[in-house]
Every structure is written in structure tokens, then in C-alpha cells.
N, C-alpha and C positions, 0 to 999 in steps of 0.2 A: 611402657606398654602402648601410649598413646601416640609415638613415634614410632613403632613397630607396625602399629598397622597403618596408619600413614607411607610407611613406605611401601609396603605390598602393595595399598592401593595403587602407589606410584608406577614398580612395577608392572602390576595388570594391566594401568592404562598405557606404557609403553608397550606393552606385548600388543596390544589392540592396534596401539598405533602404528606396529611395525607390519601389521596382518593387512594393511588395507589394499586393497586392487585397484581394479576397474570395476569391478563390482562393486563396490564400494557407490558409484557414479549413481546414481536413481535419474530418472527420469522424469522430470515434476513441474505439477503449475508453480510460476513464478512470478510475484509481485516485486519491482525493485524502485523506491522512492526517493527523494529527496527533499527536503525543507526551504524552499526560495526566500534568499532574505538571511541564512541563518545568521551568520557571523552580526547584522545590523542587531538581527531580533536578540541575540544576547547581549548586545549593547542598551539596547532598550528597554529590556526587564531585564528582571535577574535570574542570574544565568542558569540556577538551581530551579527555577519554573517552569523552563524551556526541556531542562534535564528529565522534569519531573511527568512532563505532557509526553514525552518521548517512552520514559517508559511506560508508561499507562499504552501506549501505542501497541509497545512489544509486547505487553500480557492480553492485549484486546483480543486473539485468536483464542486461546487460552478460555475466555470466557463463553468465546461463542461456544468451543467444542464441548463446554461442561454446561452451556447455557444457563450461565449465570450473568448477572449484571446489574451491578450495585448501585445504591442508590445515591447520583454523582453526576454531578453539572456536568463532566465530561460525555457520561454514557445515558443522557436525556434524550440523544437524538436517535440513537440506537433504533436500528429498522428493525423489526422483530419478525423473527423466522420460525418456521414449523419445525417441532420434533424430528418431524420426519428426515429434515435435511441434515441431521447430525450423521456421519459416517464412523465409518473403521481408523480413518485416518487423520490424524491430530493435520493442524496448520503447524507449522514451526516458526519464529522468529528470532533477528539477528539484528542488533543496532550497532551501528557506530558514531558517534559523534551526532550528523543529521541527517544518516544513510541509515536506511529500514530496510529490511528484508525478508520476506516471508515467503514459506514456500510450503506445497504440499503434495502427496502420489495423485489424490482421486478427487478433492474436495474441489473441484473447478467451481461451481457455483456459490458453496459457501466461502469463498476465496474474493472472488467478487464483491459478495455481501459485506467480507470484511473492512473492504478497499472502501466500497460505500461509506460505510461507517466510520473509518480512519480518516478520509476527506470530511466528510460532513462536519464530524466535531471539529477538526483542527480550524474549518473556516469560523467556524461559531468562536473561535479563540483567537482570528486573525491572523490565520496561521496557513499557507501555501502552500502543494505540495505538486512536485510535478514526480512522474514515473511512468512504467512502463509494466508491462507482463505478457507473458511467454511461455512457452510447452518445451523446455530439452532440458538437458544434461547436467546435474547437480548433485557437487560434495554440501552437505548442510548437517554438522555436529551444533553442538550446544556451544562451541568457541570456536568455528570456522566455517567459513563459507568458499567455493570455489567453484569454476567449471565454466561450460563453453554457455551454460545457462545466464550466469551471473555477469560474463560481459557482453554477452549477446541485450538483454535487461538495461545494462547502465548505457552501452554504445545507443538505444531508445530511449532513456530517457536523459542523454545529455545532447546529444544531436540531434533530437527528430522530435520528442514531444515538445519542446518549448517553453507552449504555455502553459498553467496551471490546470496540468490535463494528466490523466492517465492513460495511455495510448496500449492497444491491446491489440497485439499482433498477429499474424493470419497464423504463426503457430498454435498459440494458443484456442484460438476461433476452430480451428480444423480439428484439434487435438479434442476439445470439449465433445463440439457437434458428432465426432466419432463413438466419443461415450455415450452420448445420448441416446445413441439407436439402442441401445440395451436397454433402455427406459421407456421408450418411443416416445424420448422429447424431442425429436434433432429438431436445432434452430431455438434453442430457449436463448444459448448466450447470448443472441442479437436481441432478446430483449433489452438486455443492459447495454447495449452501445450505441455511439451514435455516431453516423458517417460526419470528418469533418469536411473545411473547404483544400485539405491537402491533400486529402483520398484515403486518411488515414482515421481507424476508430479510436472511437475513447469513449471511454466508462461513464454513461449518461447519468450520476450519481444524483440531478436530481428530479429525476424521472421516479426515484425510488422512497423519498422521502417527502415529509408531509409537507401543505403547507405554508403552513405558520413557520416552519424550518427554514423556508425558500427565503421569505422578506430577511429574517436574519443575516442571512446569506449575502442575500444582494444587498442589505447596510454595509457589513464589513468590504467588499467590492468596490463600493461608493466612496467609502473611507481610504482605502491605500491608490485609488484612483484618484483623489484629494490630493494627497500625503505626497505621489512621484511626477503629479502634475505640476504642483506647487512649489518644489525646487530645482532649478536647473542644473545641479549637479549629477542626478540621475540623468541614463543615459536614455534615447525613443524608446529603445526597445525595452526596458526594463516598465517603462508608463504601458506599451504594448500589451505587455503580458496579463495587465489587469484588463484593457479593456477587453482584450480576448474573454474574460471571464465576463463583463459587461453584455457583451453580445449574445453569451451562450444562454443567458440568466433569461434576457431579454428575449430569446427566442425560445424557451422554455416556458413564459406564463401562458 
């Protein structure tokens, strides 16, 4: 019996899989990240730790939309938002290995928030994350990600953001500030960004958080600025990348 429907299941979901179009494509803000370091950092811990921070990553959307948020060294930093900014539309996320990926129709600012939140902890854990986000075209199920979204996202954030920055593209920026006018916010998203010295923004994440959060911040900075100073097998640019976060820390108190 428990085979029997097991495979209806099977079929149904091929019959879905076989229905899909262009329509299928949605139109969505897009967060796409990466972990800098990872391959080192599971040499360094264990590997199951690194797994385990990732998925706490992937369900963090999850909690904002249900605004919950348990009681957990991860989610201590957690910037707290109004009721009000819960919408119609979940956040979705997709991990692989140390590729994240979230995505959503309307939730441009809770999306952001999210991003806040997912940097903030991961530094508090020593932990790097560079990415990109964006406003087009995205296949996103619960097992697959695809679309001129998702490489438009990684082509940012493997080419263009660098440093440990989340770079937030004039898609996205246009795409938000449109919806705004329905709220008479236009111009909220530039609250959260901040022009760099390449011409390009990126998500002023700690502009948004307290603090007592910041010093932590700027120890672990301090710490792998130590760490790629201190051996010459690392390459300039790799020591670069943190003091990019030195400067930005530095011109934030």
C-alpha cells in the first residue's frame, strides 16, 4: 500500500514536471552568496559545524516570515522587525555545498533584512560571506534553482563583488524603488546601501545593527587580518579582502 502511493506521488510530480513553461519563470528579488574560505574553513573545524551553520542559514527566511526566533547564539544578533513587514510572500531558499540562495516575488525589504541578519551572524562565527542581489528571472522549486536570475547574481558575486560585501544591483534598486511608490516610500532601499570606492553599492549591514554587535565584528576582522597577514602562503589579494572589511568597519564608527 505504502508503495502504491509512493508511486502516484511519483507520477503527479512527473506530470507537474512535465507541465512546466515559461511561465513557470517568476520574476523575483534575488539574494546569491558564497562562503570565502570554505574548503580552508572545513579543514579547520569540523565539517558537520560549518554544515550545520549553513543550514540554520537556509531556514533563517523561514523564521523571519513566521517571526519566530529561537532562543540561539546564532539568532542573538537578529535585527528585529515590525509585524507589519511580514507579506503575502514567503522568502524561499536553496543551498549547496557553500552556495545560498534565496529568493522572493514582493518581499524586497524583508529580503534585505534577511541578508543583514545572515552576514551579521556568520561574522560573529568567523565566518565571510561575499554575494550579490538582483530583480529578473527565476525557476526556484524546493530542489532546483535556474534562470537568467541566478547567473546574472553569481556572474556579481564572483566577478564584481570581491570583497566580503553584498553588492546590490541597479536591478534590484529600480525594481524595489518602483514598488515603493505604492507605499509612498520611494528611496527606502538606499537606506540599506552604501556607495563603494568602485561605483558600486552594497548592503550597509552595519548601519542596521547595534552596537555592541559592531566591536564583535571588528575583533573577528582583526583576527583573519592576523591569521592571512601572518602567513606568506596566502596570496595579496586574499589579506585584501579582509582589510576591505577593516576600512569599511573603520569608516562606520
Amino acid at each position: 500500500m505504502k508503495d502504491e502511493v509512493k508511486v502516484r506521488e511519483l507520477a503527479e510530480e512527473w506530470l507537474k514536471i512535465s507541465s512546466l513553461s515559461e511561465d513557470s519563470m517568476n520574476s523575483a528579488y534575488i539574494a546569491h552568496f558564497d562562503i570565502l574560505g570554505y574548503h580552508e574553513l572545513m579543514k579547520e573545524r569540523r565539517p558537520i559545524e560549518i554544515c550545520r551553520l549553513i543550514e540554520k542559514v537556509r531556514i533563517l527566511p523561514k523564521l523571519h516570515y513566521y517571526e519566530q526566533s529561537p532562543n540561539d547564539e546564532f539568532t542573538n544578533m537578529i535585527v528585529s522587525y515590525p509585524s507589519s513587514e511580514k507579506r503575502d510572500y514567503e522568502i524561499k531558499s536553496i543551498a549547496f555545498s557553500d552556495n545560498i540562495l534565496l529568493s522572493t516575488l514582493n518581499n524586497w525589504r524583508l529580503l534585505l533584512l534577511v541578508m543583514i541578519d545572515i552576514q551579521s551572524a556568520l561574522i560573529k562565527e568567523g565566518i565571510f560571506i561575499r554575494g550579490a542581489m538582483v530583480y529578473d528571472k527565476i525557476y526556484h522549486s524546493e530542489t532546483l534553482v535556474g534562470g537568467e536570475g541566478l547567473i546574472k547574481a553569481h556572474h556579481l558575486e564572483s566577478k564584481v563583488a570581491v570583497y566580503p560585501r553584498i553588492i546590490v544591483d541597479k536591478s534590484y534598486i529600480d525594481e524595489a524603488n518602483a514598488a515603493s511608490k505604492f507605499s509612498n516610500s520611494v528611496g527606502l532601499v538606499m537606506d540599506f546601501l552604501k556607495l563603494d570606492f568602485d561605483g558600486n553599492y552594497f548592503l550597509d549591514y552595519l548601519k542596521k545593527i547595534k552596537h555592541e554587535n559592531k566591536e564583535i565584528h571588528k575583533n573577528e576582522v582583526n583576527k583573519a587580518i592576523e591569521k592571512y597577514a601572518a602567513n606568506d602562503r596566502y596570496k595579496p589579494e586574499v589579506l585584501a579582502k579582509y582589510e576591505w572589511c577593516k576600512t569599511y568597519h573603520d569608516n562606520s564608527v
